[in-house]
N, C-alpha and C positions, 0 to 999 in steps of 0.2 A: 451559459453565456460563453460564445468563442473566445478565447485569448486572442486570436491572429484575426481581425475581421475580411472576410475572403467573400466579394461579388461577384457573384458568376453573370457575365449579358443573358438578361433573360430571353433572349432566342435561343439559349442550349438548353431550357426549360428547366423546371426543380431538380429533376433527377442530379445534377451536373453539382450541387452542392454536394449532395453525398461522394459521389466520387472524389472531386477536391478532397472532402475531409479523407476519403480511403488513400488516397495517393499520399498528401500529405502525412499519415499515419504508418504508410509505409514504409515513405523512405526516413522518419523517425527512428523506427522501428529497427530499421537498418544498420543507424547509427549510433541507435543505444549497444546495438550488439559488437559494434566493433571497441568500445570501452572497455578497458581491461578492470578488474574486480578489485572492489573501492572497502570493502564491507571488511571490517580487522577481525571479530572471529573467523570467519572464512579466512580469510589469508593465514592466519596462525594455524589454522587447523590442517592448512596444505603444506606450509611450512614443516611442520612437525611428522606432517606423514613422510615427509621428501625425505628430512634427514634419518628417521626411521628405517626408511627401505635403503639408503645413501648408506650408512653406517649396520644397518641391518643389529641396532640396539635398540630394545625396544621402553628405553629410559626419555627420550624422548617422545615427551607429549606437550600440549593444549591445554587451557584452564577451559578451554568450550570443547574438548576431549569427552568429555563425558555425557551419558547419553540419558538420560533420563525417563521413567516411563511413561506410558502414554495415559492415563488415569490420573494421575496429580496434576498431569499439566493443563487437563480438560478440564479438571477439576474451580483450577487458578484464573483457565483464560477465561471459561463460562461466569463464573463469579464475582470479576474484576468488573464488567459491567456496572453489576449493582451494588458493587460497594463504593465504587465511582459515585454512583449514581446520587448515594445515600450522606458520605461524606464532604465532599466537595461542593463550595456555596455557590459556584458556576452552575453547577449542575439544577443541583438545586432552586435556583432562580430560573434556570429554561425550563424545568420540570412545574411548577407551580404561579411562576409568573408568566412567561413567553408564552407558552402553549396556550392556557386558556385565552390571554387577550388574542392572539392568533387568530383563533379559531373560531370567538364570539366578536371578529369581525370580518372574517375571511368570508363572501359570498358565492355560491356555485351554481352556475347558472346551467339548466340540461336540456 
């Protein structure tokens, strides 16, 4: 469902939607890039590099400095799903109630 509802005259025919959404999507696009960086690890972490090479001490760091490897954290992100899934009574009621009423009344027609 569009957020922005956008008519194109149907004399420029279907196609003419997709464009709108490409143009509009570009000059977004455009705009998100000209926003400068909002995100506080990131900034700390530039922060900390700056004064590092600035002072050229390397006692300046970052609590998000540290790099962590890549097997615990696959480990964490892959898992987190179903412990979500298992713990949480949100979940739990899409999982057992939603789904099946859904789907034993959803009809498809082919």
């Amino acid at each position: 469902m569009p957020s922005l509802p956008i008519n194109t005259p149907s004399s420029l025919g279907w196609h003419w939607d997709n464009w709108v959404v490409m143009i509009v999507s570009g000059v977004a696009f455009f705009l998100v890039a000209l926003i400068s960086e909002t995100y506080a690890p990131s900034l700390l972490r530039k922060r900390a590099a700056a004064k590092r090479v600035e002072t050229g001490d390397e006692r300046w760091w970052s609590a998000y400095d540290e790099k962590k490897s890549f097997w615990p954290l696959l480990k964490v992100n892959l898992s987190r799903p179903f412990v979500l899934m298992v713990t949480e009574p949100i979940c739990i009621f899409w999982v057992n109630d939603f789904y099946p009423l859904h789907f034993q009344r959803h009809q498809t027609y082919v």
